[in-house]
C-alpha positions in Angstrom: 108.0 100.6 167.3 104.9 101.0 169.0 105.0 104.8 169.4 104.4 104.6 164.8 100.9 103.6 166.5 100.2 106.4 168.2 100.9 109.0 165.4 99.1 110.4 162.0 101.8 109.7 159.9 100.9 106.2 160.0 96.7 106.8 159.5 97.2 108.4 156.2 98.7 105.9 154.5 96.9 103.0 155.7 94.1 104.9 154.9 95.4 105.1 151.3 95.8 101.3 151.4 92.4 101.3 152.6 91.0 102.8 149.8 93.4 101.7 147.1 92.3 98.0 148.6 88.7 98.6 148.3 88.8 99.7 144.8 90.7 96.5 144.4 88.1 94.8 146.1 85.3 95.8 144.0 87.3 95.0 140.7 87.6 91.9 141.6 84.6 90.9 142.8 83.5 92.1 139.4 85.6 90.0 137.6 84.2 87.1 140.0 80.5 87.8 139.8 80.4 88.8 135.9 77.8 88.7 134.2 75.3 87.9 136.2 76.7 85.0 139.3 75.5 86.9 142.1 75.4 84.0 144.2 79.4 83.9 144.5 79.1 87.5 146.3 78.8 86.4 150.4 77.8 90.1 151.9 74.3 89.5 151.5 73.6 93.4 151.7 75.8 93.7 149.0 74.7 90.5 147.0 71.3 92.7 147.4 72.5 95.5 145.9 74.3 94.4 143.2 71.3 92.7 141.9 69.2 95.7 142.3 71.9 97.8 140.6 73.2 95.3 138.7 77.2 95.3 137.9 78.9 97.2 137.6 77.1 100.0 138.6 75.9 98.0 142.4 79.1 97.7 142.8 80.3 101.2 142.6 77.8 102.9 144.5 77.7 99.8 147.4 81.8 100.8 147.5 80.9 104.9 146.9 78.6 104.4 149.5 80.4 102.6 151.9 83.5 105.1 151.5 81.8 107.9 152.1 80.3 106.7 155.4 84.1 105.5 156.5 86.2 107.8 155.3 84.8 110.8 156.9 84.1 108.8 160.7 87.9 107.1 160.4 89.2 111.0 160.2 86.7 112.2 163.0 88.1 109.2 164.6 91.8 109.5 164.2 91.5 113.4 166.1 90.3 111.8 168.9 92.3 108.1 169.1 94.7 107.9 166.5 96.1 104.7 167.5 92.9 102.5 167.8 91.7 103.8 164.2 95.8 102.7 163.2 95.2 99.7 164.7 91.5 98.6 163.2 92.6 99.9 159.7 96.0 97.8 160.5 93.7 94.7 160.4 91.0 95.9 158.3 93.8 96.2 155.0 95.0 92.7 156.1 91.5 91.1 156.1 90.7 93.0 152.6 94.3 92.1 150.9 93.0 88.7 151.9 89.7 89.1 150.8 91.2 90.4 146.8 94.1 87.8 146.7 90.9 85.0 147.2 89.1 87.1 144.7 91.8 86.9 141.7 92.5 83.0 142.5 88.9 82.6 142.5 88.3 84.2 138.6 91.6 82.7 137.7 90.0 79.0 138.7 87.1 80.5 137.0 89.2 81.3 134.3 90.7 78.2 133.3 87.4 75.9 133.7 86.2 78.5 130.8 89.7 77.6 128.7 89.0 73.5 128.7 
C-alpha cells in the first residue's frame, strides 16, 4: 500500500483533484462572497484581491495565479521526490474538499435566511 506513495501514477491524479478542487473552491467562494461580502473571505491576501479585482474576476486571476505558481513547482517537485509531493497534495485535497463542503453549507445557510 505504501509503495502507491512512491510512484507517479498516483501524482497525476491527485493533482487533477487538486485542480478540479480548486476550481471548486473559487466557485464557491463566489457563491459565498457575492456581490460584494468580502468580509466572509478569511485569506486576507485573497480578501485583498478580490476587492481590488472585484468578483469574479479576483477570484480567477488569485486562483490563475496561484495555479500557475503550483502547478509547475509540484511537477519539478514530483522528478525529484515523488512521494513527499503525493503526500502534501494527499492532505492538501483533503483540507480543500473541506474547505468547498464549508463553502456550499455556508451559501446554502445563506441561502435560506434569503428564502424567510
Amino acid at each position: 500500500m505504501i509503495d502507491i506513495l512512491y510512484s507517479t501514477k498516483l501524482f497525476w491524479p491527485l493533482l487533477a483533484a487538486f485542480v478540479l478542487l480548486n476550481g471548486f473552491d473559487a466557485h464557491s467562494t463566489y457563491l459565498v462572497m457575492w456581490p460584494h461580502y468580502y468580509y466572509r473571505e478569511r485569506n486576507p491576501v485573497a480578501r485583498w484581491a478580490f476587492r481590488k479585482m472585484g468578483l469574479p474576476r479576483g477570484i480567477i486571476i488569485f486562483k490563475l495565479v496561484l495555479l500557475a505558481i503550483l502547478i509547475p513547482a509540484m511537477i519539478y517537485y514530483s522528478c525529484h521526490d515523488v512521494f513527499t509531493i503525493n503526500i502534501v497534495l494527499l492532505v492538501s485535497n483533503m483540507v480543500f474538499l473541506a474547505v468547498v463542503i464549508h463553502n456550499y453549507r455556508v451559501h446554502r445557510r445563506i441561502h435560506k435566511r434569503r428564502d424567510i
